[in-house]
C-alpha positions in Angstrom: 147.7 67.5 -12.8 146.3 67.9 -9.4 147.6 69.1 -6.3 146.4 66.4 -4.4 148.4 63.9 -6.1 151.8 66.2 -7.1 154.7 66.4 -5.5 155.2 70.2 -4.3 157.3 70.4 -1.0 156.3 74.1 -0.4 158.0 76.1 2.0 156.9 79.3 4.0 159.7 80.4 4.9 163.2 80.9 3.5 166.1 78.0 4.2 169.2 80.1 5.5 170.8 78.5 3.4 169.7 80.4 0.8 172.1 83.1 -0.8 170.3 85.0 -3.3 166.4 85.5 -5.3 166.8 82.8 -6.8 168.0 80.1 -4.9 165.5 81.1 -2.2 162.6 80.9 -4.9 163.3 77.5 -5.9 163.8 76.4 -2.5 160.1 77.6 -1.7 158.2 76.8 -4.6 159.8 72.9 -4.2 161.4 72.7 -7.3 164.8 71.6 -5.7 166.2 69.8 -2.7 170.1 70.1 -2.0 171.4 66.7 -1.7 175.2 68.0 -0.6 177.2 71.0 -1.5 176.5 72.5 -4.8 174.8 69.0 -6.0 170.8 69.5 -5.9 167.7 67.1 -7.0 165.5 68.2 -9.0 161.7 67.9 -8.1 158.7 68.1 -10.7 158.4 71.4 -11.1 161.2 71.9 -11.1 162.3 69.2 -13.3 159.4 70.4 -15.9 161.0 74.1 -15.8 164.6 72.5 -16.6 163.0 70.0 -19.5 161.2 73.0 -21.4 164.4 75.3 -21.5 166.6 72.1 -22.9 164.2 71.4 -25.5 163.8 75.1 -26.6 167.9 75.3 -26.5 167.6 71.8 -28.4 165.0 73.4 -31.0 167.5 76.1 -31.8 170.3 74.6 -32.4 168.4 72.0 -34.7 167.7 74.6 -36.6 170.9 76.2 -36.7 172.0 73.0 -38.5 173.6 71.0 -35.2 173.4 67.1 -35.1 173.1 65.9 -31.3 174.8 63.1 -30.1 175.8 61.8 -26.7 178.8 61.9 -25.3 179.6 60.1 -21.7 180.2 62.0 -18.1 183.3 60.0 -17.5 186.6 60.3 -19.3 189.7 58.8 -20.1 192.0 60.6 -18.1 194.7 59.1 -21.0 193.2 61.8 -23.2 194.0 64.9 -21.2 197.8 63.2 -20.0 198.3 63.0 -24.0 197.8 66.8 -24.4 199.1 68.2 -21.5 196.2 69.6 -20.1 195.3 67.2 -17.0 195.9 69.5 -14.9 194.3 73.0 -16.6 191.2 73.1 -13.8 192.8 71.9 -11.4 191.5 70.9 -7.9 187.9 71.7 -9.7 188.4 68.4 -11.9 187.2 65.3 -10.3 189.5 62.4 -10.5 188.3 58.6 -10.6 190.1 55.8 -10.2 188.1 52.8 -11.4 188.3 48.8 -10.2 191.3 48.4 -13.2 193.6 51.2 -11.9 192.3 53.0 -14.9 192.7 56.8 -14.1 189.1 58.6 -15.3 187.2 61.8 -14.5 183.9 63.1 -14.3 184.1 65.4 -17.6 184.2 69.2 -16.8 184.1 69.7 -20.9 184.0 67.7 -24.0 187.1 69.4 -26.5 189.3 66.8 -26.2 186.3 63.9 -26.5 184.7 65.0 -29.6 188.1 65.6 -31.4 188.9 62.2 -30.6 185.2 61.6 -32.1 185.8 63.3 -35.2 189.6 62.3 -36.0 188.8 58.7 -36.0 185.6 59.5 -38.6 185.9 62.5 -40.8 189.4 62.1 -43.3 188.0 64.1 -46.2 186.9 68.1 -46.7 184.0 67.1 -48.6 182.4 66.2 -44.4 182.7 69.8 -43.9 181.7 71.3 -41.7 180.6 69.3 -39.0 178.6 70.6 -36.5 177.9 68.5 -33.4 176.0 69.3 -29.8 175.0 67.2 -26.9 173.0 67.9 -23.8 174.7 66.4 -20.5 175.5 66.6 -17.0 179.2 67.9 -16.4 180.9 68.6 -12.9 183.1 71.2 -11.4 184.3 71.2 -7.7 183.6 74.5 -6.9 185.8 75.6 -3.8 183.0 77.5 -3.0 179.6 76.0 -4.2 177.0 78.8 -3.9 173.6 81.0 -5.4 172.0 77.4 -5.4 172.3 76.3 -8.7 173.9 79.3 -10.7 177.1 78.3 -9.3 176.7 75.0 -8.6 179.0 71.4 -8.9 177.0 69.2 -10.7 175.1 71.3 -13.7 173.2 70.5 -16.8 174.6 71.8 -20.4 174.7 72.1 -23.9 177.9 71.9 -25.6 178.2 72.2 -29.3 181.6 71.9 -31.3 182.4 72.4 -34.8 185.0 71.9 -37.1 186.0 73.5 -40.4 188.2 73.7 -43.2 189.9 76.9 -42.4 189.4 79.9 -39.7 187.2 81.9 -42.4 184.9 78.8 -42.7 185.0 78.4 -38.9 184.4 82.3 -38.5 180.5 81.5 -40.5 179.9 78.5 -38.1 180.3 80.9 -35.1 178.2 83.6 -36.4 175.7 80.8 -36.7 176.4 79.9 -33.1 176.1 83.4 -32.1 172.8 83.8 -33.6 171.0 80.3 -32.8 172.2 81.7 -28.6 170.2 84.9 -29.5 167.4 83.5 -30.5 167.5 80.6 -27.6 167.6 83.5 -25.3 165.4 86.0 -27.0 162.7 82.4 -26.9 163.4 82.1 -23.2 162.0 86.1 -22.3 165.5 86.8 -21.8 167.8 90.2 -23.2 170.8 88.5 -23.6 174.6 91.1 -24.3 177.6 89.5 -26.1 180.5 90.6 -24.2 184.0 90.2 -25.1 185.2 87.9 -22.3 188.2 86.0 -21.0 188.6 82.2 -22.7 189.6 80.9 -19.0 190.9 77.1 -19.4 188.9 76.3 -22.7 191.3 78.6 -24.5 190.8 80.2 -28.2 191.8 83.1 -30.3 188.2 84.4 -29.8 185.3 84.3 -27.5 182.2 86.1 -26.3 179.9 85.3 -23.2 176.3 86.2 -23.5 175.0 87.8 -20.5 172.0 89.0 -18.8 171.3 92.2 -16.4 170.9 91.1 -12.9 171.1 92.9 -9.5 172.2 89.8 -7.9 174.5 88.6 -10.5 177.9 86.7 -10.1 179.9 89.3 -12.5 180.6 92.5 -13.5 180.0 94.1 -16.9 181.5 97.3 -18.4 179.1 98.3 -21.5 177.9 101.4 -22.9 174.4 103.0 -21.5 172.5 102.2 -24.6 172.9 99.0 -24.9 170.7 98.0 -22.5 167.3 99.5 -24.8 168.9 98.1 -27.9 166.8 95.5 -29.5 168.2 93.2 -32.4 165.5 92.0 -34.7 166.4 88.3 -34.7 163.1 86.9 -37.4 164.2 88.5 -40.7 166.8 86.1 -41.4 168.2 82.4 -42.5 171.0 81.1 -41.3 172.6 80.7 -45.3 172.8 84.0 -45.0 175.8 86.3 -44.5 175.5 86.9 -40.8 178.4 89.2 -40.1 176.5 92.4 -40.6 174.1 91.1 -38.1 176.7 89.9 -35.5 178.9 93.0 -36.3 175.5 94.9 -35.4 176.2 93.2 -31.8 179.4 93.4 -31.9 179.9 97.4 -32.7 178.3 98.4 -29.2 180.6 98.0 -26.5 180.6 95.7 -23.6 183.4 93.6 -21.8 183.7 91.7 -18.3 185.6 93.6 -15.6 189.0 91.3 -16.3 189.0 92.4 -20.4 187.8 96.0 -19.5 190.6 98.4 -20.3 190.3 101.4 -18.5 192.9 102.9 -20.1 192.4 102.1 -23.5 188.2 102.4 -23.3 186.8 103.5 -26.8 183.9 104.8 -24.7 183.5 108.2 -22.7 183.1 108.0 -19.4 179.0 109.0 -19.3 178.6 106.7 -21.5 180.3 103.5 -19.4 177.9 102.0 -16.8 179.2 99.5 -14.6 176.6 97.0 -14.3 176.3 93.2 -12.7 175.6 90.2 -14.7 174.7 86.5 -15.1 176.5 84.5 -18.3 174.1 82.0 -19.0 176.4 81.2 -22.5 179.7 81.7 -24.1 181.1 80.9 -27.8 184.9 80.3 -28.7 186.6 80.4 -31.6 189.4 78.0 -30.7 191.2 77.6 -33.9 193.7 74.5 -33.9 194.6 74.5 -30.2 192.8 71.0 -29.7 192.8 70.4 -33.4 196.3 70.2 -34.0 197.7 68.3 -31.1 195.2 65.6 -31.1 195.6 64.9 -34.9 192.3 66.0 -36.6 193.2 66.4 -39.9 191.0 66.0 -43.5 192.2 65.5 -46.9 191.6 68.2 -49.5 191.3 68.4 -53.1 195.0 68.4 -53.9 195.8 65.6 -51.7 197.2 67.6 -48.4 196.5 67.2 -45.1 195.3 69.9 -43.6 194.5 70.5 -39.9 190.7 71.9 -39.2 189.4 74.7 -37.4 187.2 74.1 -34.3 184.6 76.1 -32.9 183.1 75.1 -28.9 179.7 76.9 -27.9 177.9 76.6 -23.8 174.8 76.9 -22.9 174.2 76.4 -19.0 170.9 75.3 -18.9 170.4 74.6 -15.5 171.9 77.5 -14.3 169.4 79.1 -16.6 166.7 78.5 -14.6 168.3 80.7 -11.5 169.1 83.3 -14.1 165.6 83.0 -15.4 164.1 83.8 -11.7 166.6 86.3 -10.8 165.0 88.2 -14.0 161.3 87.4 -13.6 159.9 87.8 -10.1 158.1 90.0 -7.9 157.1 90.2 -4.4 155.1 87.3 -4.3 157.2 84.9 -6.4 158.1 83.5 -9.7 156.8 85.0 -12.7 157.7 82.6 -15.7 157.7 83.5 -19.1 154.9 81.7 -20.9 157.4 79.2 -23.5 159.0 77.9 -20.1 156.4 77.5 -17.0 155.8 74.1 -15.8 152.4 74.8 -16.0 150.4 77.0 -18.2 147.4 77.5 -15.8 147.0 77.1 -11.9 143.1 76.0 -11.7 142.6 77.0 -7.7 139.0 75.4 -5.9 138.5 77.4 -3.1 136.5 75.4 -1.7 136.2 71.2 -2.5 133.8 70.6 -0.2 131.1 73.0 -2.1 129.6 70.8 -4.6 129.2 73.9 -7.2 132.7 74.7 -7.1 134.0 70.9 -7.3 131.8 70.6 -10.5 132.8 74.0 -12.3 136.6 73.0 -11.3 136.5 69.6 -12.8 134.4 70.9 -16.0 136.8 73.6 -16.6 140.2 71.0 -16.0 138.4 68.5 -18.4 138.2 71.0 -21.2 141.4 72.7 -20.5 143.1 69.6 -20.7 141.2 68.1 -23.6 142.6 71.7 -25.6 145.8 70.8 -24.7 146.6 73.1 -21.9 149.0 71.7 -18.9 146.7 72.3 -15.4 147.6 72.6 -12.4 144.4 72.2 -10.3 144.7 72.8 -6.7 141.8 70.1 -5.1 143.6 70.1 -1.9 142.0 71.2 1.5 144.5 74.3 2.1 143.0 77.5 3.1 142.1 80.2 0.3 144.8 82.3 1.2 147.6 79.4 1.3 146.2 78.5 -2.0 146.9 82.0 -3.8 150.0 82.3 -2.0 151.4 78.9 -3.5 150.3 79.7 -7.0 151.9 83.7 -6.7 154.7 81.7 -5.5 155.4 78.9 -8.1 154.3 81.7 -11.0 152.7 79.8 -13.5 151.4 82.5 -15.8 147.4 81.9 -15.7 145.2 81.8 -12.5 141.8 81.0 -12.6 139.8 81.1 -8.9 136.1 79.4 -8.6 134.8 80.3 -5.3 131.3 79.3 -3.8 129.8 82.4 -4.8 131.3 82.3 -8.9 130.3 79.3 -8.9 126.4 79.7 -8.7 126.6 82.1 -11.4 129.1 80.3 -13.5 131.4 82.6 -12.9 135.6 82.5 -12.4 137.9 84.9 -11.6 141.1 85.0 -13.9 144.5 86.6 -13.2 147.5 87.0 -15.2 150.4 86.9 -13.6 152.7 89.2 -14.8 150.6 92.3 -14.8 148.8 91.4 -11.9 145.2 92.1 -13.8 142.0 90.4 -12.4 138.8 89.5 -14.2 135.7 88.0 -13.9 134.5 86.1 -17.0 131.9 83.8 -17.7 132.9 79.9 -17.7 132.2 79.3 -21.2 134.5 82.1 -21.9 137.9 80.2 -19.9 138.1 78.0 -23.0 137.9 80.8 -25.7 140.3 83.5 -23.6 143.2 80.9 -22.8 143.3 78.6 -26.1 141.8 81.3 -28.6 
C-alpha cells in the first residue's frame, strides 16, 4: 500500500479530548475518529489492527473446539421480561421500540439468546457438549464514556457459551476456555493474570477476569509480587488433556480485584501483596443453571430423564484490546506493535521521490516485498524526511527501511526495528533475505 493513496488522518498534536496513552495514540496515528460519545469509526489502520486481533481470538478458539455462529445486535426484549432480568443493566441497556410497538434492544450480551438457540435444537445428551462463539458488536450506555475505546458504548467482542451435561463436565469446558484466553493473549504479546473477580450482572457460581499490568489502567488488582515474572508454558499441551493441573498452576498464585480482595482474610503476607492497576481485556463464568433452568434448556439422558444442563459464558473484548495493546507497547515516539498484530509488517520510507535513484530502489524493494508476501507500507508522499520518520515511529509498524539519495547510489538502505530501536545499513539484495528469511 502506498501512502499517497491510503487513508492516514495524522495528527501532530494531541485532541483534548484525549484521556489516556492510548486513546491519544490512536487518535494521532488516524486509526479512529469519534463519531459521538463513546461510539468511534474505525479507519484503515485502524480497522487492519482490529481485523488481525479477531482472527487470532477466532484461530484460538477454533482450536479450542468452538463452532462460530452469528447471533443478531437487536433482541427481543420478550426474552429478558420472561426471566426477570430486563432491568439487570439498567439505564446502560438501550431500549428500542420498533414500527410494530414491538419492545427490542441493542444486545449488551447473548445468555438469554443462545439458550433460546440451543433449547429449541439440542433434546438429547449424546449433543454434548456444545460449544458455541460469535464475534459482534454489543452496546452499553456508559454514564461516563471514556479512555477512547477501552471504555467505550459501542465495542467489538467475542462471546462464547457452552453447555454441558453436569457442573463436572462444565468445569472441563472452562478449563478449555481458560486456556484457549491464555494462549489468545500470550499470541497477542500480552502477560495476561486470571484474577478471581466479581460476576457483576452476568451472574455465576464462578468466574475469573484475565488482566493485564498497566499504569493507566481502569482497575485495581491485589496479587502477590511474583506473579508478575511468572511464565506459564502454554505449547506442551492438547486440549483432551486434563487441564486442571495447568489451570490450578494459575490458579494457586493469588490475585483478586479490589471488590473480591479481603483484607482481612488475605492468605498472603503483607510484603508479598502489591497493589497494582490493571486492564481486563477477558473474563470466564461458570454460570451453572441460572439461565439454564429458567429458560427450559433441558436434554434427555440415557435413562429417560430430563435433566437441566450446565452453561459456561467466556468475553473477550477485542476492541478494547487494541487500547490495552497500546497502553502495553509504546514509547516516546509511538506505537510499538507486536509483530502477529501490526497493520503493516514494514514501513518502506522514500526520502526523497523526486531523486530518480531513490524512486527506483523504493519501487524494486516494494515489488519484491510484496511479491514474498510482506504487507508494505511505502511512504511515496512529498512530506519532509523528518515528518516521514515521525509518522512511521508513530503508527509503529515493526520494520523500517529508509532509502535516501545517498543509499541509494550505493544500493544501500537503512533498516530499523522498532522495538529495540537498532539501526543498520545493509545491502538491497539483503532486505529480501533479512525480513522473509
Amino acid at each position: 500500500m502506498r501512502v499517497s493513496s491510503y487513508f492516514l488522518p495524522t495528527l501532530k498534536n494531541t485532541p483534548r479530548e484525549a484521556d489516556i496513552l492510548s486513546h491519544r495514540l490512536m487518535l494521532r496515528a488516524g486509526m479512529m475518529q469519534q463519531s459521538s460519545a463513546g461510539i468511534y469509526s474505525w479507519l484503515p489502520l485502524g480497522l487492519k489492527v482490529l481485523k488481525r486481533i479477531e482472527q487470532i481470538v477466532r484461530e484460538e478458539q477454533n482450536a479450542a473446539g468452538w463452532n462460530e455462529m452469528l447471533m443478531p445486535t437487536i433482541q427481543p426484549a420478550e426474552l429478558w421480561y420472561k426471566n426477570n432480568c430486563y432491568n439487570d443493566y439498567g439505564r446502560e441497556m438501550l431500549c428500542i421500540t420498533d414500527r410494530h410497538k414491538h419492545n427490542m434492544l441493542y444486545g449488551p450480551t447473548n445468555e438469554w439468546q443462545i439458550t433460546d438457540i440451543f433449547r429449541n435444537h439440542v433434546h438429547s445428551y449424546k449433543k454434548l457438549p456444545n460449544r458455541l462463539y460469535h464475534i459482534q458488536w454489543k452496546f452499553r450506555d456508559e454514564v461516563r464514556p471514556r479512555f477512547g475505546v477501552m471504555r467505550s458504548r459501542e465495542f467489538l467482542m467475542k462471546d462464547a457459551y457452552s453447555f454441558d451435561i453436569d457442573k463436572e463436565a462444565a468445569k472441563i469446558t472452562y478449563n478449555r476456555q481458560f486456556m484457549a484466553y491464555l494462549r489468545t493473549f500470550n499470541r497477542l504479546g500480552l502477560k495476561a493474570i486470571p484474577v478471581n473477580a466479581d460476576s457483576g450482572p452476568i451472574g455465576g457460581e464462578m468466574n475469573h477476569e484475565f488482566v493485564i499490568l498497566a499504569d493507566n489502567g481502569e482497575s485495581e488488582i491485589f496479587c502477590q509480587k511474583d506473579w508478575i515474572d511468572t511464565e506459564v508454558t502454554l505449547d506442551k499441551f492438547d486440549y483432551n488433556d486434563n487441564l486442571q493441573p495447568i489451570v490450578d498452576c494459575c490458579l494457586k498464585r493469588y490475585a483478586a480485584t479490589k471488590t473480591k480482595h479481603d483484607p482481612i482474610n488475605c492468605p498472603i503476607e503483607a510484603d508479598n501483596l502489591i497493589n497494582i492497576r490493571c486492564i481486563e481485556v477477558g473474563h470466564v463464568f461458570y454460570l451453572g443453571t441460572k439461565y439454564s433452568e429458567p429458560m427450559g434448556a433441558k436434554v434427555t439422558c440415557a435413562d429417560g430423564r430430563k435433566k437441566v444442563v450446565h452453561m459456561g459464558s467466556y468475553g473477550i473484548g477485542i476492541s478494547r484490546l487494541v487500547g490495552a495493546i497500546i497502553e502495553a507497547c509504546n514509547d516516546k515516539n509511538g506505537i510499538v506493535w507486536p509483530e502477529e498484530i501490526a497493520p503493516f509488517h514494514v514501513g518502506l520510507i522514500n526520502l526523497s521521490v523526486d531523486d530518480t535513484n531513490c524512486h527506483a530502489t523504493t519501487e524494486d524493494i516494494y515489488a519484491k516485498l510484496c511479491s514474498a508476501g510482506v504487507e508494505v507500507l511505502m511512504d511515496d508522499s512529498y512530506y519532509r524526511s523528518g515528518a516521514k520518520l515521525a509518522i512511521m515511529d508513530l503508527i509503529g509498524l515493526p520494520w523500517q527501511i529508509v532509502v535516501s539519495p545517498r543509499g541509494a547510489v550505493n544500493k544501500i538502505v537503512e533498516i530499523k526495528n522498532r522495538k529495540t530501536g537498532k539501526h543498520e545499513e545493509i545491502s538491497v539484495e539483503e532486505v529480501l533475505t533479512r525480513l522473509v528469511g
